[in-house]
N, C-alpha and C positions, 0 to 999 in steps of 0.2 A: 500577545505582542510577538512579533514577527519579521525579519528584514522585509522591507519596500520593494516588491518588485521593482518600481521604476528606478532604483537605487541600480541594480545587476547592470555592470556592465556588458551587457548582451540585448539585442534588438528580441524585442519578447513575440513568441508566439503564440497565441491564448487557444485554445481548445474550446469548443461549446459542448458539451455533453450534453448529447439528447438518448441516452442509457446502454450506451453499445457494451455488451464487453469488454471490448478493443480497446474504450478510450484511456485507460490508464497506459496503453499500451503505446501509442500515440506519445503521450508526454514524454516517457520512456527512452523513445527510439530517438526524439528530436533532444533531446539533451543530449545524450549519447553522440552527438554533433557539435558539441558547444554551444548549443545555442539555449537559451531559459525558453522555459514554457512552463505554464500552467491550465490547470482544468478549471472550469466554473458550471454553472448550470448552465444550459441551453436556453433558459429563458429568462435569462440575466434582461434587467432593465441597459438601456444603451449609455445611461449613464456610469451604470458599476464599469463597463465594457472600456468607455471612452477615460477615466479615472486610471486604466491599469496600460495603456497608449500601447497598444499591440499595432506590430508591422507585419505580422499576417495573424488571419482568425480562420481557423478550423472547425468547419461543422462535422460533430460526431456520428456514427451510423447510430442504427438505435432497432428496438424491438418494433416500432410502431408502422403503420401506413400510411400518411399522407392522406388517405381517405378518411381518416377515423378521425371523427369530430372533436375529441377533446385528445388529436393526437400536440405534441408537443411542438413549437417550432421559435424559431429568434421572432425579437420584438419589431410591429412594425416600424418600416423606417429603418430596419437595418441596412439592404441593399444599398439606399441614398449615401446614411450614415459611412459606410466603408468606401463610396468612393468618394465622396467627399473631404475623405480625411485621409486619402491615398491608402487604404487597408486594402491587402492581397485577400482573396476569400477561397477554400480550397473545401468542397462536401466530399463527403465520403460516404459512401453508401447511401442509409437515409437523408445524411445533409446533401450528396447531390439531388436525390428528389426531392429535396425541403427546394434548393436553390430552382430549379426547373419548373415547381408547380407555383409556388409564391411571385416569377417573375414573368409567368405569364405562359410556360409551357402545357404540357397535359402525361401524367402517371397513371398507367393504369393497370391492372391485375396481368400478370403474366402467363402466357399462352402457356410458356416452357420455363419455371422459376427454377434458379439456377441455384446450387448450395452446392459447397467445396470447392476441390481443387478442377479450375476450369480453365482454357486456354485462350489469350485473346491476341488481336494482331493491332499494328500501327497504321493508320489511313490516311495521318497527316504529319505531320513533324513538323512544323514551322518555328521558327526562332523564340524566343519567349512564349512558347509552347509546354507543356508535360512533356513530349516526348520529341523535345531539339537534342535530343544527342541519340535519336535511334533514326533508321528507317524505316522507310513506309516498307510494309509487308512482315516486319519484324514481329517474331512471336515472343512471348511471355507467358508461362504459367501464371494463376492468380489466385486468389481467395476468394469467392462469390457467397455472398448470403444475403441473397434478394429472394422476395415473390413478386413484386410489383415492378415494373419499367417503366424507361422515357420511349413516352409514344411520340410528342411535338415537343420540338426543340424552341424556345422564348427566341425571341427575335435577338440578332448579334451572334448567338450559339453555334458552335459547331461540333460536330462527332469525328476526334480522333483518335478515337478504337472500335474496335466492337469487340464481342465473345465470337466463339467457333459456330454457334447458332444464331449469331449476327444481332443480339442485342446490342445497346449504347455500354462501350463501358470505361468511356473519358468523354467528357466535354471541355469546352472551352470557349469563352471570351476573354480574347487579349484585350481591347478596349476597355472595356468594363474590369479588366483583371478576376473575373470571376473563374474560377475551373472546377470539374468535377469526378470522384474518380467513382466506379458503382461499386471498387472491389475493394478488401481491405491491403493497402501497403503497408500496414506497419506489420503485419502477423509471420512469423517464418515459414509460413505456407505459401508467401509468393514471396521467391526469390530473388528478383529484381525489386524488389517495392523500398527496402533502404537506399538504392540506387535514385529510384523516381523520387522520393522523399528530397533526398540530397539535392538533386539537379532542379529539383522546383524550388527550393529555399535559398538555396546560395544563386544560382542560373536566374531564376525564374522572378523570385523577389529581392534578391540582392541584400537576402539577411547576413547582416554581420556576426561571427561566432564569437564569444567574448566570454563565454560561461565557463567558469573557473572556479574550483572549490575554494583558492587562497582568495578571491575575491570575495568569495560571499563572507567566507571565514572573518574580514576583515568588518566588512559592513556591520555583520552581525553583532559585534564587539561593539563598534561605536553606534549601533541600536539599542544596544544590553547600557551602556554608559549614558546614552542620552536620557535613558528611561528609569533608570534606579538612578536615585536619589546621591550626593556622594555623602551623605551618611544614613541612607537606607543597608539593610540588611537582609539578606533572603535564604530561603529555605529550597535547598534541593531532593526534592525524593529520590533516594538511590535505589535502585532494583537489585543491582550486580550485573544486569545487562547492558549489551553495548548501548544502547540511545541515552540510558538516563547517564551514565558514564562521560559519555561525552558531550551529552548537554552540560554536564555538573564542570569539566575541565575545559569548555568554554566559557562558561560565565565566572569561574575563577580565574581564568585568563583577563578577563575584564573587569572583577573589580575586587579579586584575592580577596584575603580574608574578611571580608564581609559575609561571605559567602558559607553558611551551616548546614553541611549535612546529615539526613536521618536515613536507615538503613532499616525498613519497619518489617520485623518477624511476626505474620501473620499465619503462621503455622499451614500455610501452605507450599511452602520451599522442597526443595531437592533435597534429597541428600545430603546432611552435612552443606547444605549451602551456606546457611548462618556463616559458619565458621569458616569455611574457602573464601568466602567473599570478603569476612571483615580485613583477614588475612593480605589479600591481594589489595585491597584500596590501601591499608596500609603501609606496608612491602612496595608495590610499583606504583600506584598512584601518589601518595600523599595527601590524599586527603581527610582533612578532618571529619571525621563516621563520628555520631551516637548511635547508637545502634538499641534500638525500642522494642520490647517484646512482647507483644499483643494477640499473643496466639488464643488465648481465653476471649477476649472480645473477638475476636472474627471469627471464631467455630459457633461460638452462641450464637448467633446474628445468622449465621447459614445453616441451623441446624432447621432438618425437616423442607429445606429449598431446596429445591430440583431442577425449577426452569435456568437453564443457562444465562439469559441476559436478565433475569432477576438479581440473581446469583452476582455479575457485576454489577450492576447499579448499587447492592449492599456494599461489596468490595470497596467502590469507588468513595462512596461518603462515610465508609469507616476508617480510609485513608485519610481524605481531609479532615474527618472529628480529630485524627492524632497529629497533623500537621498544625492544624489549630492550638492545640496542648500544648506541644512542640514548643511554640510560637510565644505562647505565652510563659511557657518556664525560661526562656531566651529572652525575653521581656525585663525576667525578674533579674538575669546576670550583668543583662545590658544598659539597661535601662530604655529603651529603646524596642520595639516593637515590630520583629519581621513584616515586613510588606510584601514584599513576592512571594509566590512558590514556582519553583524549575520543575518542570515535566519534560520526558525526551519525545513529546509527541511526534509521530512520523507524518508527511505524505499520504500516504497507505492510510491510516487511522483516519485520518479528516475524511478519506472520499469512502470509507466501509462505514462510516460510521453515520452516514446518510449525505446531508447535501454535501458536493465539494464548496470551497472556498465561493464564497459571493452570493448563497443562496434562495431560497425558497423551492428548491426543487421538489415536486409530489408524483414524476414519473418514472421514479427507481425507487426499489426497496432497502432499506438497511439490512445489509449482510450482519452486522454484532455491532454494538456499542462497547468501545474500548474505555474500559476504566477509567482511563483519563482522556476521556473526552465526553461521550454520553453518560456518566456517571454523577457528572458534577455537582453538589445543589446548588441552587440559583441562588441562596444565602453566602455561599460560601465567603467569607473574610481576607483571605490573600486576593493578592491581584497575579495572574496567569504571566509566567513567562514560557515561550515553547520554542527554542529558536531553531529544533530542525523542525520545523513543521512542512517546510518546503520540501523537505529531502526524502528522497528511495533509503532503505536501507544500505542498500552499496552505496551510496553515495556518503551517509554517515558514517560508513568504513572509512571512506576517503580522508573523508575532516578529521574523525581520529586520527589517521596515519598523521596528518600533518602538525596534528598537535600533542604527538609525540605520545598517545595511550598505546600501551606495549602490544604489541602482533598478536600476541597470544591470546589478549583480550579479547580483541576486535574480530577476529576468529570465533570466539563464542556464537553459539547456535541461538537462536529469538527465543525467549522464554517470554509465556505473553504475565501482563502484569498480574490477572488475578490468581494467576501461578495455580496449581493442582485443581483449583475447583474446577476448571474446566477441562480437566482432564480425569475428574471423576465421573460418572455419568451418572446422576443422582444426588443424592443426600450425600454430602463430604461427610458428616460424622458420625455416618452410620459403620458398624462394625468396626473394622480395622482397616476400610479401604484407603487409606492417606499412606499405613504403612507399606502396604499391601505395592500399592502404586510406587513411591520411592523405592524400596528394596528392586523390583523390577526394571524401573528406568536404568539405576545405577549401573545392573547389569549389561545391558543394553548399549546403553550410551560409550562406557568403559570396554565391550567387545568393539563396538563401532572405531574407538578410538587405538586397542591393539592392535587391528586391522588395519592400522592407517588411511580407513577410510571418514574418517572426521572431517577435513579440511574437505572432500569432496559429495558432502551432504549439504541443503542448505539450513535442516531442522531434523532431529530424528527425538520421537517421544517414545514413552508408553500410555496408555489408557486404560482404565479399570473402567469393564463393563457393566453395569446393572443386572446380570444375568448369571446364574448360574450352571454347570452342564456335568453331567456323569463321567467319573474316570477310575482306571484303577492304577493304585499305588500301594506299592510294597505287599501286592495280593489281597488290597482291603479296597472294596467299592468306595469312593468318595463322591460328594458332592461338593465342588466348591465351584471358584472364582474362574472370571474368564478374564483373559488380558491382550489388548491389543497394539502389535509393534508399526509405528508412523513412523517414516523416514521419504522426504520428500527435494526434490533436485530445484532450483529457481532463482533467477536475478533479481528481484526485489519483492516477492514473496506474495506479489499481485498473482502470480498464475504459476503453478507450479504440476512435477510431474513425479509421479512414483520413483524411491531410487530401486534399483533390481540389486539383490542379492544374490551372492554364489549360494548355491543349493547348501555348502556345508558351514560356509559361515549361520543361516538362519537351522539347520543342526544344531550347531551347537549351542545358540545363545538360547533355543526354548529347552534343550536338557539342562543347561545350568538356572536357568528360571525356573523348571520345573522340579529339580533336584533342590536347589537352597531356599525358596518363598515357599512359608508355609501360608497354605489355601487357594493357590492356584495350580490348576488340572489341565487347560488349556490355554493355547497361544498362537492367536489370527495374525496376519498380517493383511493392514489396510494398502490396496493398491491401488487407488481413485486418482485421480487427477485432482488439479483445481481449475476450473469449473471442473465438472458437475459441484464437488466437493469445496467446503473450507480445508484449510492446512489444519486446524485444532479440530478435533472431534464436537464436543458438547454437548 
């Protein structure tokens, strides 16, 4: 359960993802406008498409070619479909060559394929144009990650841009309202591209900005009230982090004490987390915690499991086996029988966890199944509440702010749900690596936040390696443990970048790791991106 798109007071912009990178990036940059948008598969039926009434549709870049026979493209009868129904149509990358070769143009292998930052110019600017607020001869830096061009332009088409080696890299039909860009605008690698974005949405389609977090905030509530029962009962799983927090202080906004939460110690936590967190819910939030200790069932269940998305799918339905319990010892006080359960599922989780919203998608891979989403059993007995599911991580910053969960909360760094397992790499109950791993973070985390550099991270971990490496200590050869320090920079935690420490800050935090945790001899610091990389190791 979820607010309505067509409920958002905001003229929607729909995304087709046909597997680019980019396209989470896309939805991103256009909100960041006011304006709603959502992603779906690329090769949504026209019916899902026409059911979510979008006033423009976005074709995504994507890995594939146009040439490639089981490459991915919209249904036919989409062109008719969008004007038919007065839909703006805007390809990017691959979707301009989806739109050029499907309406009748010609794509084909590039003499000179173009990748990275490349320069291109303006050759027409005409009014209800891409480029009516520049002139002709105007340069732009840009994004390029093509092999394949437009060789013949479909009848109606015209080229107003090219690159510096005179590829197409805008098209345009004003009549038809179709346009085309070959390069990415949403990426911070072309600097103008928030600009062209802007002036083609508000200029170009005449979308209206209306996207408001108090708006959805509101909807949402009387989505949560139309759909529970008013003497239904529901179960909120708390983590201690920001989503389920603020999932749990919205649906208590809408229908209080009904509403029971469980705080399940599954002996993968932080640090004294148990304890910090019953603390805090009770102290600033107010809300009612039982708080369930199941650390024996979830280490039996992972013992001797190594593959990581094994690893959560266990996680995930030994969560619901206790919200079920749960449920029914609530049964026995109430007399009355939990019906829901609250999940803080994000944005981000729906589209990593394979198809985005609307699906059938089989031309992108699943990056990880998140606990609470590909974990689920298809038995399970609650009915699903998830009401950010629409929302970025900063953006459920937002909704907290508004609903008054304390700063310092909302400031917490993403702890993913199935907590240390996937920060062990291996067997979670072999040895001592669970201790091994919190003792280290604590440190970690606690220099990070001496430093005053907390607030300017967007995640900083530890991770226990699988591996062991030779060192010396207190004059005696050792073998032990290796540990590795994640600390990573990013807006909503889709694409993220290494944080750079000063030389003496990571000094000191591997001599006080290596001086107070006993069994570990060495200490890496991961400095990857994401891409190539995930933010959690596994």
């Amino acid at each position: 359960m979820a607010v309505d798109p067509k409920a958002v007071k905001s003229d929607l912009v729909l995304i087709l993802d046909f597997g680019s990178q980019y396209t989470h990036l896309i939805t991103r940059r256009i909100r960041s406008l006011s304006v709603f948008s959502l992603c779906i598969s690329g090769t949504s039926p026209l019916s899902a498409i026409t059911e979510l009434n979008p006033r423009v549709v976005i074709l995504s870049g994507g890995p594939h070619s146009v040439h490639t026979p089981d490459s991915p493209s919209f249904q036919p009868g989409f062109p008719e479909w969008a004007q038919s129904n007065g839909v703006v149509v805007l390809g990017i990358c691959y979707g301009l060559q989806l739109i050029v070769q499907r309406l009748g143009g010609e794509v084909r292998v590039g003499e000179k394929q173009e990748y990275g930052r490349m320069e291109i110019h303006v050759e027409r600017n005409a009014a209800q144009g891409l480029f009516g607020s520049k002139m002709v001869g105007d340069r732009q830096a840009v994004w390029m990650s093509h092999g394949d061009e437009v060789a013949t332009l479909p009848d109606g088409f015209e080229v107003v841009a090219r690159s510096q080696q005179g590829a197409v890299a805008a098209i345009e039909n004003r009549a038809k309202r179709f346009y085309g860009l070959q390069y990415h605008p949403e990426v911070t690698h072309s600097p103008e591209g928030m600009e062209t974005l802007q002036y083609f949405l508000f200029e170009v389609c005449g979308v209206a900005a209306g996207w408001k977090m108090e708006n959805l905030m509101d909807e949402e509530i009387n989505v949560i009230k139309s759909t529970v029962g008013i003497e239904d009962h529901v179960i909120c799983a708390l983590s201690g982090g920001v989503d389920s927090t603020v999932a749990a202080t919205l649906v208590h906004k809408a229908i209080g004490d009904r509403l029971h939460c469980v705080f399940v110690d599954n002996g993968l936590l932080r640090y004294k987390e148990r304890e910090r967190v019953m603390e805090t819910f009770k102290r600033d939030l107010h809300l009612p915690v039982t708080c369930v200790d199941a650390k024996d069932q979830f280490l039996s269940k992972l013992k001797g499991v190594v593959d990581p998305e094994i690893k959560r799918k266990i996680i995930g339905k030994e969560f619901i086996s206790i919200f079920d319990a749960f449920a029914q010892e609530l049964e026995g006080k109430l007399g009355k029988k939990p019906a829901y359960l609250v999940q803080g599922t994000l944005y981000p989780d729906v589209i990593e966890s394979c198809p985005p919203p609307g699906s059938g998608r089989t031309h992108s891979h699943t990056i990880k199944s998140h606990h609470n989403v590909g974990g689920l059993p298809k038995d399970m007995k609650l009915k699903l509440i998830e009401p950010l599911k629409l929302l970025f991580k900063d953006e459920v910053r937002q909704l907290g702010k508004i609903l008054n969960v304390p700063e310092q909360f909302l400031k917490r760094h993403p702890f993913p749900g199935p907590g240390l397992a996937v920060r062990v790499l291996g067997d979670v109950t072999e040895g001592n690596a669970l201790d091994i791993l919190r003792q280290v973070d604590e440190i970690f985390i606690q220099s990070i936040k001496d430093a005053g550099l907390y607030d300017s991270i967007w995640q900083a971990f530890a991770v226990f390696l699988p591996v062991r490496s030779v060192g010396v200590q207190g004059d005696q050869r050792t073998h032990s443990h290796v540990v590795a320090l994640r600390a990573v920079t990013s807006q909503d935690g889709m694409t993220a970048d290494w944080y750079y420490f000063e030389h003496k800050f990571l000094v000191d935090v591997v001599r006080k790791i290596c001086n107070s945790v006993r069994g570990v001899n060495r200490v890496v610091q991961d400095i990857t991106s994401k891409p190539p990389s995930t933010i959690e190791w596994e």
